[in-house]
C-alpha positions in Angstrom: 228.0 -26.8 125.9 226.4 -23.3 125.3 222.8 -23.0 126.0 220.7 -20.3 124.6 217.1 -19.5 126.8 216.1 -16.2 125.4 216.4 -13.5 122.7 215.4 -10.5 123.9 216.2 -6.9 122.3 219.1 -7.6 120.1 220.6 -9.6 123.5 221.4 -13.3 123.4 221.1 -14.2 126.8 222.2 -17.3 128.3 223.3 -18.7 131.7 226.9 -16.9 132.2 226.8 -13.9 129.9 224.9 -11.8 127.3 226.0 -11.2 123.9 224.9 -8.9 121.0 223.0 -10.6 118.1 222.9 -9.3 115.1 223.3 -10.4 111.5 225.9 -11.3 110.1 228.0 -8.7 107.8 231.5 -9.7 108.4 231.9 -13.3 107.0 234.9 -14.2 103.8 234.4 -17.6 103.7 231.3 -20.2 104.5 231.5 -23.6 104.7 227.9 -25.8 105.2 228.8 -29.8 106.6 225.7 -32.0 107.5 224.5 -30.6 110.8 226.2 -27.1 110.9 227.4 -23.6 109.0 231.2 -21.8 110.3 231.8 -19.0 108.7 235.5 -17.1 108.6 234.8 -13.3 109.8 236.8 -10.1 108.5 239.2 -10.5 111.6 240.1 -13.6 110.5 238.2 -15.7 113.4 235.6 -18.8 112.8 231.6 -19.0 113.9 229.9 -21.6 113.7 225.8 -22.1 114.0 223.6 -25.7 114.0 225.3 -28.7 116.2 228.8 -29.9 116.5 227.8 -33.9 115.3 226.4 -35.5 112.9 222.6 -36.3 112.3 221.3 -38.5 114.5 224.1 -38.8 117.0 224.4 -36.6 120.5 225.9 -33.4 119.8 229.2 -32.4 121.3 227.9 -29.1 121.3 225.1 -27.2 120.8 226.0 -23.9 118.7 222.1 -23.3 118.0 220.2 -20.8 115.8 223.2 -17.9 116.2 226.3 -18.4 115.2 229.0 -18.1 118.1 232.7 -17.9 118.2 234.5 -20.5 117.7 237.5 -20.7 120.8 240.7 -22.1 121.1 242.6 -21.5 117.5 245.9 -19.9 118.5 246.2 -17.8 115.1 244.6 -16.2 112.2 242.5 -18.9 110.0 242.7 -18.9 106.2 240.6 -22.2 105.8 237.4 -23.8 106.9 235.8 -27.1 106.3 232.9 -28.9 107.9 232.3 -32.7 107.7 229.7 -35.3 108.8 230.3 -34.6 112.6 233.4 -32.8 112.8 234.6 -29.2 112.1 238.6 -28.5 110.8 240.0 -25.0 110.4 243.8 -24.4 108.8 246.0 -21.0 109.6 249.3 -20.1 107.9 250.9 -23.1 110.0 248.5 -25.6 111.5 245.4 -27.3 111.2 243.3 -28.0 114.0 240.2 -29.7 114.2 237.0 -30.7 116.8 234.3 -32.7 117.0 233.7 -36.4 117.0 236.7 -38.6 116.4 235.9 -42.1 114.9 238.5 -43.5 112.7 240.7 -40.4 113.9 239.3 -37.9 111.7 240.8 -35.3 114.5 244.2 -36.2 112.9 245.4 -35.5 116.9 247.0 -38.9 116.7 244.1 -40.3 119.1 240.7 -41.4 118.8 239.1 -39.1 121.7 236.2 -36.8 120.6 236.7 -33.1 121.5 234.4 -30.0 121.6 237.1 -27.9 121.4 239.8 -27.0 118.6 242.9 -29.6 118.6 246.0 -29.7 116.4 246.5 -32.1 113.7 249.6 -34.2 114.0 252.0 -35.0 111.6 251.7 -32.3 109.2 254.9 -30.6 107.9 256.5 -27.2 108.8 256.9 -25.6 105.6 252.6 -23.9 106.2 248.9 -25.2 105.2 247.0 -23.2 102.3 243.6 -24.8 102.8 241.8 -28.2 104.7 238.9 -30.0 103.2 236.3 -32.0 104.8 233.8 -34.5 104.5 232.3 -37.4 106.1 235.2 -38.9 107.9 238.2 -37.6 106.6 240.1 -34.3 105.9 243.0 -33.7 103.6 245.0 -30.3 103.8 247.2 -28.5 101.4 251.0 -27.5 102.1 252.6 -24.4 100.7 255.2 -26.5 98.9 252.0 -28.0 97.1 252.0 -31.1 99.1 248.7 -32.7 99.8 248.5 -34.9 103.5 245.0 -36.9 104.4 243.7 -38.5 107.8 240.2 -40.1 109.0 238.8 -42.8 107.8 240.8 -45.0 105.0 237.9 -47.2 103.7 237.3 -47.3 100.1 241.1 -46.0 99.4 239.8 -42.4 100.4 242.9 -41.1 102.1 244.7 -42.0 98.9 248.0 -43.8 101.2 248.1 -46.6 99.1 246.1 -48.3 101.8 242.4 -48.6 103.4 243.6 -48.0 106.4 242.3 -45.1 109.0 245.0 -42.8 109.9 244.9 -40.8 113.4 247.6 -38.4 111.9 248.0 -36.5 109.1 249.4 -39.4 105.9 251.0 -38.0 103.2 249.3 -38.4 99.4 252.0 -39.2 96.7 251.0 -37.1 93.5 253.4 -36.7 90.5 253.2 -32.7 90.7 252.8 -30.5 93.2 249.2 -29.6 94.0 247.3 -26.4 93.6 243.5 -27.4 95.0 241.8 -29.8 97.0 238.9 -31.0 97.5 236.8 -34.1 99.4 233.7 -36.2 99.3 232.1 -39.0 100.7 234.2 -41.8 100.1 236.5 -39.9 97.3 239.1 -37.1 97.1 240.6 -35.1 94.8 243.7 -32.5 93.2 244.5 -30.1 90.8 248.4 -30.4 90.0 250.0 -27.2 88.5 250.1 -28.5 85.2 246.6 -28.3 85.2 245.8 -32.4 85.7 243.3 -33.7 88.3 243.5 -36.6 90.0 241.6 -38.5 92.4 241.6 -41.6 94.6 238.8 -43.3 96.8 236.0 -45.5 96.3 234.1 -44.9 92.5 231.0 -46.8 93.2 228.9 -44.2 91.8 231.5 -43.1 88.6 233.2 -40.6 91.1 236.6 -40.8 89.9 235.6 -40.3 86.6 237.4 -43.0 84.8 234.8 -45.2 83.2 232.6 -48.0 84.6 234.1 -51.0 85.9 236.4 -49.2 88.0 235.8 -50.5 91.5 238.2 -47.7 93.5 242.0 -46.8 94.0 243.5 -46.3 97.2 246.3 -44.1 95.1 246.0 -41.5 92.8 245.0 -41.8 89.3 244.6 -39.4 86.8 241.0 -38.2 85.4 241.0 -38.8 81.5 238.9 -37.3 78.9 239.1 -33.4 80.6 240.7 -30.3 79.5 243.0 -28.2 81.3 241.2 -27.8 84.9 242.1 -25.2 87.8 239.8 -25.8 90.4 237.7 -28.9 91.5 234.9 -29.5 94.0 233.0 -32.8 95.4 229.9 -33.5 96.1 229.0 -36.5 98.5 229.8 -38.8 95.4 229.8 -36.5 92.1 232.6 -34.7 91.0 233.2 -31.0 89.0 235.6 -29.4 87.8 235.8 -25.8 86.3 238.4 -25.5 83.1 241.2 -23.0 82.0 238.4 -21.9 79.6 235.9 -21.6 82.5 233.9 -23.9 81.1 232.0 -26.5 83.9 232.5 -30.9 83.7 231.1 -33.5 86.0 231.0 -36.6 86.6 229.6 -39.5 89.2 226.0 -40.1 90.9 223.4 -38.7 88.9 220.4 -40.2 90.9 218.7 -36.5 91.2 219.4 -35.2 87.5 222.4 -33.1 89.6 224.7 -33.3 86.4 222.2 -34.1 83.5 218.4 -34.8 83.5 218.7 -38.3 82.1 219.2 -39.3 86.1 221.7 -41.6 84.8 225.4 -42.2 86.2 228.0 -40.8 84.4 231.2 -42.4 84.5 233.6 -39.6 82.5 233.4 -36.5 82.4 230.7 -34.5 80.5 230.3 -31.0 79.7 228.0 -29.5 82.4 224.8 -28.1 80.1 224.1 -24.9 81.2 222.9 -21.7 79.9 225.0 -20.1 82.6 228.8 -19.5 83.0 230.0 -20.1 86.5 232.6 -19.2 88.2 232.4 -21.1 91.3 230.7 -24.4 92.0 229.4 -26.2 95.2 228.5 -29.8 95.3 226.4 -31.3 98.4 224.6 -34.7 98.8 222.7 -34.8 95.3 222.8 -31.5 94.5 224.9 -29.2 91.9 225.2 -25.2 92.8 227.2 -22.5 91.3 227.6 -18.7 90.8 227.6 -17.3 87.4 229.0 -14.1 86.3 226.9 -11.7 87.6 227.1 -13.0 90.5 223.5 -15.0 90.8 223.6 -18.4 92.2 221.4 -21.5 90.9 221.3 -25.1 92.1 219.8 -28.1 90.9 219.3 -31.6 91.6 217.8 -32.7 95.1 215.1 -30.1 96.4 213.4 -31.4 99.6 213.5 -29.4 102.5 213.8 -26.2 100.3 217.6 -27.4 99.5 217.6 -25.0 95.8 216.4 -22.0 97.8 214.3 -21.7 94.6 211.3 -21.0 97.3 209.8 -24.6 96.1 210.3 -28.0 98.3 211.1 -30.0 95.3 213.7 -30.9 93.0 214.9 -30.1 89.7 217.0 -31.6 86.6 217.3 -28.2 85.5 219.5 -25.1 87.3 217.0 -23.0 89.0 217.7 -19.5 90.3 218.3 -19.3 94.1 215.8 -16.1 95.2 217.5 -13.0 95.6 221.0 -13.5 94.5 219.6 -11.7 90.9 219.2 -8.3 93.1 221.2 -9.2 95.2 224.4 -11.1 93.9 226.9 -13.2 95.8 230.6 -13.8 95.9 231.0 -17.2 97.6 228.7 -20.3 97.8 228.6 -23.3 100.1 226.4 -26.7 99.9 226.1 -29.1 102.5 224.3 -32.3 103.6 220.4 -30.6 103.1 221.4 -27.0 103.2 223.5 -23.9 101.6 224.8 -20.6 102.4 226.0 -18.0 100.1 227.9 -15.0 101.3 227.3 -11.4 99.6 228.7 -9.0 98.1 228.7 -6.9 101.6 229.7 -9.9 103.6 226.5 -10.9 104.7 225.6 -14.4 105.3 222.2 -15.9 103.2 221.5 -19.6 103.8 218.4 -22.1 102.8 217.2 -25.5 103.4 217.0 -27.8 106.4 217.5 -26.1 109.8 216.5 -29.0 112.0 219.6 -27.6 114.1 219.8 -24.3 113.7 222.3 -24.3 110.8 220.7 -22.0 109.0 222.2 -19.3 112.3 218.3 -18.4 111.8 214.8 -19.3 113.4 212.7 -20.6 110.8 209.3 -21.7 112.6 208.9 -25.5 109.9 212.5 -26.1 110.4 213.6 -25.6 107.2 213.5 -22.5 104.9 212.5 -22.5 101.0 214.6 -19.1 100.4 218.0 -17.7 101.9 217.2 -16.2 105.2 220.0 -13.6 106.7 222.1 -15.4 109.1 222.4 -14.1 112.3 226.1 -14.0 115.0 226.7 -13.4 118.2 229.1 -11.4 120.1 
């Protein structure tokens, strides 16, 4: 475990070596999980900030307030994902994985928590294009479009036809190869090339889009009632998706007003109303975020703990503007269990919300921050 004791003149000092801080200018890709922010730098390496576990359990390690290097991947990572707990990374032809192991979320084939970086089992040889992660399960996409899923099985969410917890990577039968993936809670989904969606998992909340009544699948089914879609995203039990025509739908929990203001569930997909156009969206726990055109980001939805990084601790049933990101526009945007980051156009690194663990990469005196704070790295 790392242990920080002092900053002192741009020096990270701890018990076995010293390492440059400064902030962080070098990040492609972000991705915020429920105690912790990694980050892919420009040389193709992962850092990571705030604690490898989940809240409220022991950490397996202790990245703190800086984000450090992340050891042990053998090559060059494309992909990043962080869950409740545990941390997985893909390259060109693995996926490996850390952190806390319950219900095999590793995919290692065991059940053994591990601090450090292990290779998921079971996954073909033909190369991964991208991992997703969420509470207890990951699913990763091949290059031949193939889509494989491990963790935790309840609720259908590995989509194996079976509830079942898998320690190894399962394969997902879809009737087209897949282009995009993406996980929630208890729920997962794909884009096919034909421009289709499907999803599979539990649909307590209207997650999987198909109308009320529908208690879950533990296989595929297709999403009805949307247009052409090329790229999908999950919240911790809402679903979006962003059309051919670039225009925004969701569907699911709707406790916070994160889809509509009504604060009712919606259980097929709707237009998202929005004055904006977005290009990208990012769900977290009860809250909606996206990036419009000119690059500004605005969230809405759940607000506590300054979770819009509107620079208010409260939330909002309509899209507010997340401070500085009209000045100073983003590229790439990332929502998590209480938090966000949003890298810019220069590769910095802004995040907001809850920092109770230092997953902000930031020291932010309340624990939390209202408004994106610059990130900080280490050496």
């Amino acid at each position: 475990m790392r242990k920080v004791f002092a900053l002192v003149f741009g020096l990270l000092v701890g018990a076995t070596a010293c390492s440059l801080v400064s902030p962080v200018d070098n990040a492609t890709q972000v991705t915020t999980g429920a105690a912790a922010t990694c980050y892919i730098t420009t040389t193709d390496t992962v850092k990571c900030a705030g604690n490898l576990g989940g809240p409220g359990s022991v950490p397996l390690d202790t990245y703190g307030e800086v984000a450090v290097p992340i050891e042990g991947i053998p090559e060059a990572v494309t992909s990043v994902s962080a869950g409740r707990g545990h941390i997985c990374a893909s390259t060109d032809e693995n996926a490996y994985c850390w952190g806390e192991n319950g219900s095999g979320r590793l995919g290692d084939g065991t059940s053994l928590d591990s601090a450090e970086p292990v290779e998921v089992q079971g996954l073909p040889d033909e190369g991964i294009v991208e991992v997703a992660s969420q509470y207890e399960h990951t699913c990763a996409l091949t290059r031949p479009g193939e889509v494989y899923c491990w963790g935790r099985g309840g609720g259908g969410r590995l989509g194996t036809g079976s509830n079942a917890n898998e320690t190894s990577a399962a394969l997902v039968e879809l009737p087209e190869q897949a282009t995009d993936i993406e996980v929630g809670r208890l729920h997962s989904c794909a884009t096919l090339n034909d421009n289709s969606l499907w999803c599979w998992g539990g649909d307590a909340n209207g997650q999987l889009g198909n109308g009320p009544g529908i208690t879950g699948s533990n296989s595929p089914v297709q999403v009805t009632g949307l247009p052409e879609v090329v790229s999908v995203e999950l919240g911790y039990d809402h679903s979006c998706a962003i059309s051919t025509s670039a225009e925004t739908w969701c569907w699911g929990d709707n406790s916070n007003d994160q889809i509509d203001p009504t604060g009712v569930q919606v259980d097929t997909p709707a237009k998202l109303e929005s004055p904006q156009t977005f290009v990208q969206i990012a769900l977290g726990n009860l809250r909606t975020c996206g990036i419009d055109e000119a690059g500004q980001a605005w969230c809405k939805g759940y607000g506590t703990w300054g979770a819009l990084g509107n620079g208010f601790n409260s939330s909002s049933s309509a899209f507010v503007a997340v401070v500085g990101t009209d000045s100073s526009p983003v590229t790439a945007l990332s929502t998590g269990d209480i938090h966000s980051c949003a890298i810019g156009v220069g590769a910095d690194l802004r995040c907001w919300g809850n920092n109770s663990f230092g997953q902000l990469g930031a020291t932010t005196p309340t624990g939390s921050s209202h408004i994106p704070i610059v990130a900080n790295q280490s050496s």
